[in-house]
N, CA, C and O atoms as a GROMACS GRO file, in nm:
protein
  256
    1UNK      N    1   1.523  -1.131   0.348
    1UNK     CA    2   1.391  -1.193   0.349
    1UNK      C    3   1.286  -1.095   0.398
    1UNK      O    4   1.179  -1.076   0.339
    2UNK      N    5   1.326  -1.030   0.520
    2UNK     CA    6   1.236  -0.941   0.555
    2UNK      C    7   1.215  -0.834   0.433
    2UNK      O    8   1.096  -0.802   0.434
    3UNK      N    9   1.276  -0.776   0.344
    3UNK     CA   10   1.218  -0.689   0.252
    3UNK      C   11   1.160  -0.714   0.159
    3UNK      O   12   1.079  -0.651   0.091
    4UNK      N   13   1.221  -0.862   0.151
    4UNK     CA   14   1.080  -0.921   0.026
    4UNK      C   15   0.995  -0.896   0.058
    4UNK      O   16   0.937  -0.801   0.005
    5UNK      N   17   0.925  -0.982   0.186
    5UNK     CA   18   0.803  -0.989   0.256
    5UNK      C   19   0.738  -0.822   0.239
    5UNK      O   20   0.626  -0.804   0.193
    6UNK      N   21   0.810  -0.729   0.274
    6UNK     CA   22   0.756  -0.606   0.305
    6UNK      C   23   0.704  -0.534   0.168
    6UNK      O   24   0.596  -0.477   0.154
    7UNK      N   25   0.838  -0.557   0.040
    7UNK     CA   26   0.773  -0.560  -0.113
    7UNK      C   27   0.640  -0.622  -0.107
    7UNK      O   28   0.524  -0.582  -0.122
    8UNK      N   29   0.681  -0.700  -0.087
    8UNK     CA   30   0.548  -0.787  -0.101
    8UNK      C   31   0.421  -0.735  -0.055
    8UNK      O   32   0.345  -0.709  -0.148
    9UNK      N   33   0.357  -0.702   0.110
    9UNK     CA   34   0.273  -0.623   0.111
    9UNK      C   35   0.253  -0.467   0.097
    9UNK      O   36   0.160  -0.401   0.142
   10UNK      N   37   0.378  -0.418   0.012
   10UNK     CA   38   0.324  -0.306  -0.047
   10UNK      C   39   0.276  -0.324  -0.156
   10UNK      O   40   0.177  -0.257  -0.183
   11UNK      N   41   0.321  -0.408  -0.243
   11UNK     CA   42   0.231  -0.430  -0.378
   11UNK      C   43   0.115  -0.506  -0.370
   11UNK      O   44   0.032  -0.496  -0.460
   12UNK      N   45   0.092  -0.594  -0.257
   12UNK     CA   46  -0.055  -0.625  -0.260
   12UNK      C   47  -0.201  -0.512  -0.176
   12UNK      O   48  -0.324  -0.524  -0.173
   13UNK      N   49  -0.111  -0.416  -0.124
   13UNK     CA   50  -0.193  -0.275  -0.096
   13UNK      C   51  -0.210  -0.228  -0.188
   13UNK      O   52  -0.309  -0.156  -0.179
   14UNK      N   53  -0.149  -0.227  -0.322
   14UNK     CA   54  -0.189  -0.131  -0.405
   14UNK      C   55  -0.322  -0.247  -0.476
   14UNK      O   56  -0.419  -0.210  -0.542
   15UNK      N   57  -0.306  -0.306  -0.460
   15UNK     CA   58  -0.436  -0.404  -0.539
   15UNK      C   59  -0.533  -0.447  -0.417
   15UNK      O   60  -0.587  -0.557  -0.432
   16UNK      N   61  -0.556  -0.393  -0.325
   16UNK     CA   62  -0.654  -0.424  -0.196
   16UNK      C   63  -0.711  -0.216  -0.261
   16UNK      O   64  -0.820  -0.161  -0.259
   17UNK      N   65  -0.632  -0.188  -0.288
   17UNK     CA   66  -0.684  -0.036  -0.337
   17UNK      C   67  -0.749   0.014  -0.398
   17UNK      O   68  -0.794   0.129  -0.388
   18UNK      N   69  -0.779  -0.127  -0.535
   18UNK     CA   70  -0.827  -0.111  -0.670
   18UNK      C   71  -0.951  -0.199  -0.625
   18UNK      O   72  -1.061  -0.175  -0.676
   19UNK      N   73  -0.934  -0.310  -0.520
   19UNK     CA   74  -1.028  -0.392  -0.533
   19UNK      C   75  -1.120  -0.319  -0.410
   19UNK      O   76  -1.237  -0.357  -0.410
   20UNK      N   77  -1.087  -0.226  -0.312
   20UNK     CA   78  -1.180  -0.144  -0.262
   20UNK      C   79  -1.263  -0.017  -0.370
   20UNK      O   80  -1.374   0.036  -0.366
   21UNK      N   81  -1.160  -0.006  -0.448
   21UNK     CA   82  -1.258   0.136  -0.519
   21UNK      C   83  -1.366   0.025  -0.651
   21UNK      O   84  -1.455   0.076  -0.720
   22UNK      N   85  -1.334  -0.099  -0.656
   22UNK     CA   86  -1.440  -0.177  -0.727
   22UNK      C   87  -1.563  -0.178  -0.684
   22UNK      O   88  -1.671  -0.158  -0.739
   23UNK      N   89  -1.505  -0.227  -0.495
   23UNK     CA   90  -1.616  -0.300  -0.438
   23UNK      C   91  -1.740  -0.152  -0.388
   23UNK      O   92  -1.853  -0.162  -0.340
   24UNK      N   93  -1.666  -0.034  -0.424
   24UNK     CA   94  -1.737   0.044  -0.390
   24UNK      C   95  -1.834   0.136  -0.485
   24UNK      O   96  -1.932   0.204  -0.456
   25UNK      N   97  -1.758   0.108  -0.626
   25UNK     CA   98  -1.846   0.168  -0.778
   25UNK      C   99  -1.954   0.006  -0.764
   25UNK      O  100  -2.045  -0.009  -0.846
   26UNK      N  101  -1.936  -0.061  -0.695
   26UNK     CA  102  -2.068  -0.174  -0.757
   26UNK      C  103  -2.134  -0.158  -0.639
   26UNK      O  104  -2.253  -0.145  -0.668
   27UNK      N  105  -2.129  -0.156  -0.597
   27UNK     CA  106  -2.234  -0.088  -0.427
   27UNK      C  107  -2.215  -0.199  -0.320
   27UNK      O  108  -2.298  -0.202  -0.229
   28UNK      N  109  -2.113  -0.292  -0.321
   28UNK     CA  110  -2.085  -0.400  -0.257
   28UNK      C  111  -2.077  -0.330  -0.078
   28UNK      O  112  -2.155  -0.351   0.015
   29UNK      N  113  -1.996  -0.274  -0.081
   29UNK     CA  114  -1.898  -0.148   0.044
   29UNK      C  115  -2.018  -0.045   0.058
   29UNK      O  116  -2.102  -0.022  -0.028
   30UNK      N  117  -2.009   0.000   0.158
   30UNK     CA  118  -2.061   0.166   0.161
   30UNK      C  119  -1.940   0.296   0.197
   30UNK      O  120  -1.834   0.296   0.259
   31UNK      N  121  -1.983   0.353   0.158
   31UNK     CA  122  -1.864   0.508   0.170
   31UNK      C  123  -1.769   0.474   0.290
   31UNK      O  124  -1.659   0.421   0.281
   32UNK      N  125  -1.837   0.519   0.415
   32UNK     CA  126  -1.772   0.438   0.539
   32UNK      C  127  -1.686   0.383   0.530
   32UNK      O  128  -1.568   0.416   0.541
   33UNK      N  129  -1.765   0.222   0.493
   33UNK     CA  130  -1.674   0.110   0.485
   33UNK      C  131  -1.526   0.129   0.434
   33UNK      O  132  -1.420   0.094   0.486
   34UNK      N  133  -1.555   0.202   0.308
   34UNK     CA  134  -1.471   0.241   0.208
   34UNK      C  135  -1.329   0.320   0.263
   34UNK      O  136  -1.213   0.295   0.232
   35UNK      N  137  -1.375   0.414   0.346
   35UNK     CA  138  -1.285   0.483   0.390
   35UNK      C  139  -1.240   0.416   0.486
   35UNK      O  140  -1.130   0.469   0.507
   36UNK      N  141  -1.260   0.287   0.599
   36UNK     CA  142  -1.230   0.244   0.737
   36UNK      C  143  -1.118   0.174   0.644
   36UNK      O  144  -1.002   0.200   0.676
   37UNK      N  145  -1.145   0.062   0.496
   37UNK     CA  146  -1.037   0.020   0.442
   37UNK      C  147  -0.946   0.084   0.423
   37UNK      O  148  -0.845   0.046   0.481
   38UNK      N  149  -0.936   0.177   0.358
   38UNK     CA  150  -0.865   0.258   0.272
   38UNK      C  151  -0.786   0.325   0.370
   38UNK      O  152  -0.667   0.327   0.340
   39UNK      N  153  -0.824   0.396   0.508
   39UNK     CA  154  -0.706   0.407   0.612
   39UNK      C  155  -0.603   0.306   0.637
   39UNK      O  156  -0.483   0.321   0.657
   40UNK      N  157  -0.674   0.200   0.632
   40UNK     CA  158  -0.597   0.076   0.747
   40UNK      C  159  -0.484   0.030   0.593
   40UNK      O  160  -0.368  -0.004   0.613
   41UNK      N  161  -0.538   0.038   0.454
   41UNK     CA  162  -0.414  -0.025   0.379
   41UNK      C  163  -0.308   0.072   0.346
   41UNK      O  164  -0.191   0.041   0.322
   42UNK      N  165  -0.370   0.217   0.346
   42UNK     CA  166  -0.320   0.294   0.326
   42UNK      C  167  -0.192   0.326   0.434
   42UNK      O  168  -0.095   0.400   0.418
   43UNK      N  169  -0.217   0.268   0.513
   43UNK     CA  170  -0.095   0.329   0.654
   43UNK      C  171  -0.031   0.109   0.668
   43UNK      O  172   0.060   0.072   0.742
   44UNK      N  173  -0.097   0.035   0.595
   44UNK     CA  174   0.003  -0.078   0.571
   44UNK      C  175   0.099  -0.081   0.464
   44UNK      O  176   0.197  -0.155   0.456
   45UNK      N  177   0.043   0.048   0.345
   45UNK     CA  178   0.118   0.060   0.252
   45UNK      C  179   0.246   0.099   0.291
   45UNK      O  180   0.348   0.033   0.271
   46UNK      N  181   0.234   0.267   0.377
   46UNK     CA  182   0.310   0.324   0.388
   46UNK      C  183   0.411   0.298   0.506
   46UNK      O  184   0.528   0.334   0.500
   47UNK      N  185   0.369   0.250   0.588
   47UNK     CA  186   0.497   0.164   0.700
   47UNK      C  187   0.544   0.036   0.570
   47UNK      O  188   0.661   0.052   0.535
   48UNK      N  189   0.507  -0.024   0.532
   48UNK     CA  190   0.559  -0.142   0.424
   48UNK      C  191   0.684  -0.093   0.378
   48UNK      O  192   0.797  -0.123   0.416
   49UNK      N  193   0.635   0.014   0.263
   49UNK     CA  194   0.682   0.092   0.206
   49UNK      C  195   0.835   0.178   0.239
   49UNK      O  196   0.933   0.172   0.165
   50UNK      N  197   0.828   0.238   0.336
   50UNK     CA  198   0.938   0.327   0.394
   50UNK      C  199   1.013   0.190   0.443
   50UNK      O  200   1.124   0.189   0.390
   51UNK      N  201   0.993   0.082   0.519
   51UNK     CA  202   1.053  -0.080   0.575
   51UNK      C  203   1.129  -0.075   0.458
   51UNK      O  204   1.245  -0.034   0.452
   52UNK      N  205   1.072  -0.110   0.379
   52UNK     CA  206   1.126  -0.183   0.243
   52UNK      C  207   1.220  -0.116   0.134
   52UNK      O  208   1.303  -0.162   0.055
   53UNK      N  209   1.166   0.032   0.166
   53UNK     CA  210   1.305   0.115   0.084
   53UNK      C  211   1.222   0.147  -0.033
   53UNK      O  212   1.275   0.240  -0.094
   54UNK      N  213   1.114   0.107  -0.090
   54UNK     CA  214   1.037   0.127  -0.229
   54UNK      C  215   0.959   0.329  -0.190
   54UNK      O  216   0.927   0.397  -0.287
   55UNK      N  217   0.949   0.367  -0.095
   55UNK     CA  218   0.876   0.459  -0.119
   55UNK      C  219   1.037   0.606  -0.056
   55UNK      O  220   1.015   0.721  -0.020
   56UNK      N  221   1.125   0.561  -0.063
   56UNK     CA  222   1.211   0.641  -0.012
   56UNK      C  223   1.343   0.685  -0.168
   56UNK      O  224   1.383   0.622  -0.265
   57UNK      N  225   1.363   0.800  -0.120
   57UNK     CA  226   1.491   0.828  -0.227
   57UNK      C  227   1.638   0.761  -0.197
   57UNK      O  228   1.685   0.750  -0.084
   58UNK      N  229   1.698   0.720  -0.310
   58UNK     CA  230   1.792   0.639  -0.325
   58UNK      C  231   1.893   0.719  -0.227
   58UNK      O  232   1.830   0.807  -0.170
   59UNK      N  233   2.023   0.718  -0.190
   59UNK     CA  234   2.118   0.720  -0.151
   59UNK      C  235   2.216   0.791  -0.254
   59UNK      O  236   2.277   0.730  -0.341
   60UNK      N  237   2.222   0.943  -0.230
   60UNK     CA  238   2.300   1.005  -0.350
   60UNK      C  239   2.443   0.978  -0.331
   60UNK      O  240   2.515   1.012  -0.425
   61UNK      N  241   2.512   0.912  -0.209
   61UNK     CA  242   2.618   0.916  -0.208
   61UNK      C  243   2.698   0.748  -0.285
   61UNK      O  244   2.810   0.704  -0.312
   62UNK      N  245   2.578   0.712  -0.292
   62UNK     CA  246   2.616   0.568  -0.369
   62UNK      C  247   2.643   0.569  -0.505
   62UNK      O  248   2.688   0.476  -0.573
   63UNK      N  249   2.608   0.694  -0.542
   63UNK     CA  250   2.609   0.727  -0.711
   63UNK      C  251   2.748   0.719  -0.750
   63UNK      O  252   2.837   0.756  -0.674
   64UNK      N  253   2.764   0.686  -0.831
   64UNK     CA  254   2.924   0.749  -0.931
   64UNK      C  255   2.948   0.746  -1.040
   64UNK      O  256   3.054   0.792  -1.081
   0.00000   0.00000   0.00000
């Protein structure tokens, strides 16, 4: 359950990503702003991410 959950907010970082670089081509955000988001999902991505096993290399010894 816990890695769903953690799938889970890594793929909704990647769309908090798209919807910051929107809010920032329409002038909604300012640069700043832009970047204060973009740290904070960016480092929820990547703890998510490494949790969850999606941003790490498989296990070569599992191969056969």
């Amino acid at each position: 359950m816990k890695r769903k959950i953690l799938t889970l907010i890594f793929i909704l970082s990647w769309f908090a990503v798209f919807f910051i670089v929107g809010s920032l081509d329409q002038y909604i955000i300012s640069v700043g702003q832009a970047i204060g988001y973009s740290v904070i999902v960016f480092a929820a991505m990547g703890i998510s991410g490494f949790l969850s096993g999606m941003l790490t290399l498989p296990d070569k010894d599992n191969k056969k």
